[in-house]
N, C-alpha and C positions, 0 to 999 in steps of 0.2 A: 504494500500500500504506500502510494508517495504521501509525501509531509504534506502535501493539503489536501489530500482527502484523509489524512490523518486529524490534521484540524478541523476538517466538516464534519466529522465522526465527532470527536468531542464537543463543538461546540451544539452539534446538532442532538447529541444527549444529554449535554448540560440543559439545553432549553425545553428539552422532551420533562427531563425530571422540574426545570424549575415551573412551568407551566402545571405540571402536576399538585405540586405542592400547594402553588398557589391556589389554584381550584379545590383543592381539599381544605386548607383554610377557609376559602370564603364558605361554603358550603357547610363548614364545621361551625364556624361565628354563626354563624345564621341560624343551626338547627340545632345545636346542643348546649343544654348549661354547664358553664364556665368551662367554654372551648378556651385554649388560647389568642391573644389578643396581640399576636406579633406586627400586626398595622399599630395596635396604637404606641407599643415600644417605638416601631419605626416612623411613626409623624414625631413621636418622643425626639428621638436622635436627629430627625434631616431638620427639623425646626430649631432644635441645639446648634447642630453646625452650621446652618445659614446667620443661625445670629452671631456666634463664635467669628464667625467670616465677616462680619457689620452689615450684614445684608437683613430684609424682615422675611420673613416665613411666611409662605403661603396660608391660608385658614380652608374649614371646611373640607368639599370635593376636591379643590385642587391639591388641597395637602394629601389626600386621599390618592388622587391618581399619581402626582409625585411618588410620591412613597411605596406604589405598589410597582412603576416601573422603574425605579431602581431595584428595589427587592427582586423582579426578575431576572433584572440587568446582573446584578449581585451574584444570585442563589445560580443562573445560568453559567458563569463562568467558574465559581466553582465547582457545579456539578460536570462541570467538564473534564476538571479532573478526573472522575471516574468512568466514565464515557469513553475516554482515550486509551491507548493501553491496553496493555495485559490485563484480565480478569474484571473485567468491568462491573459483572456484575457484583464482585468480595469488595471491590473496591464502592462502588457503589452503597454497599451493606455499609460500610464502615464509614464513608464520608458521611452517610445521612446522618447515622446513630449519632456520630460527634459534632454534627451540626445541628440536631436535635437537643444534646446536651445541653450545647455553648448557650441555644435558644431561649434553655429552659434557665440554665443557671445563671449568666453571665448579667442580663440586663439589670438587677438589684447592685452586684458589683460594680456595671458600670454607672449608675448612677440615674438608671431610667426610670426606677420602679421594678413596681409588679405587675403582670397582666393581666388589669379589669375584672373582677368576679374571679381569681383564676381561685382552686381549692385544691391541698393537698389531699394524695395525689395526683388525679386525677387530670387535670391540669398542667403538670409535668408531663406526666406521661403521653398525653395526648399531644404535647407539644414534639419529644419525642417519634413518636408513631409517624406525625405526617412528614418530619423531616426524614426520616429512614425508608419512607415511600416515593418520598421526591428523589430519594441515594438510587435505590431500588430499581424506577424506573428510569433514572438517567442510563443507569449500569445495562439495562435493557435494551435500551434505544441504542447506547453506544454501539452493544454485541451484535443489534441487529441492522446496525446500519455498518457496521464492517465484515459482517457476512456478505451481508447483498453485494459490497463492492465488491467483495474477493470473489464471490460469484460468479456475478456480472461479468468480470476480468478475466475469469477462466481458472484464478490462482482453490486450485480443489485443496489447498494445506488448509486454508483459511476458511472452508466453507462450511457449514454445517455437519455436522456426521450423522446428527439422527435417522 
């Protein structure tokens, strides 16, 4: 596989999983009590750093849509990481799980709070869960967009065995 359908591979599984993700959030906010609330962390942070910057922070929807195309912009490139590569989908498992973690534990550390109604555990854990699905299917999308190429291309090392 050449170096740039090596990068379309990864970037095209990072955005596989972060499109994921996001969709299972919004979905999860919407239908379950004390889903996590990783938008309002992240209006938290990008409304921090624009002032940080002397600039004023959006309000409302716009903060909304802000914040949820960086988050993709974000979660895509490093679900790329695991997309790329050997073993997409191990790597995938583990990039999610540890960006589930950082999700759940990091923002009280760093200074953003807690997330809205969240309850232990339940609320960790869910926060958890959807990041290691958005790992999950990056790691998916990677393997099966560098099958097809290798496919496509003739290269039978690289193609599916089942």
């Amino acid at each position: 596989m050449s170096a740039g359908a090596t990068v379309m591979r990864a970037l095209g599984g990072g955005t596989v999983g972060a499109i994921a993700l996001t969709a299972l959030h919004e979905v999860t906010r919407r239908t379950v009590p004390h889903a996590p609330r990783m938008d309002v962390i992240g209006m938290r942070a990008l409304s921090r750093t624009v002032r940080a910057l002397g600039g004023r922070p959006a309000r409302g929807d716009r903060l909304f849509r802000q914040t949820l195309m960086g988050d993709l912009a974000a979660n895509a490139l490093y679900y790329s990481l695991a997309a790329g590569g050997r073993r997409p989908r191990g790597r995938g498992l583990l990039l999610g799980a540890a960006a589930g973690l950082g999700a759940a534990a990091l923002p009280p550390l760093l200074g953003l709070g807690r997330s809205p109604g969240a309850r232990w555990p339940a609320t960790p854990l869910m926060t958890m869960a959807l990041y290691t699905v958005g790992g999950l299917a990056a790691g998916a999308a990677g393997r099966a967009l560098g099958s097809g190429r290798a496919a496509a291309s003739g290269d039978q090392r690289r193609a599916p065995t089942r």
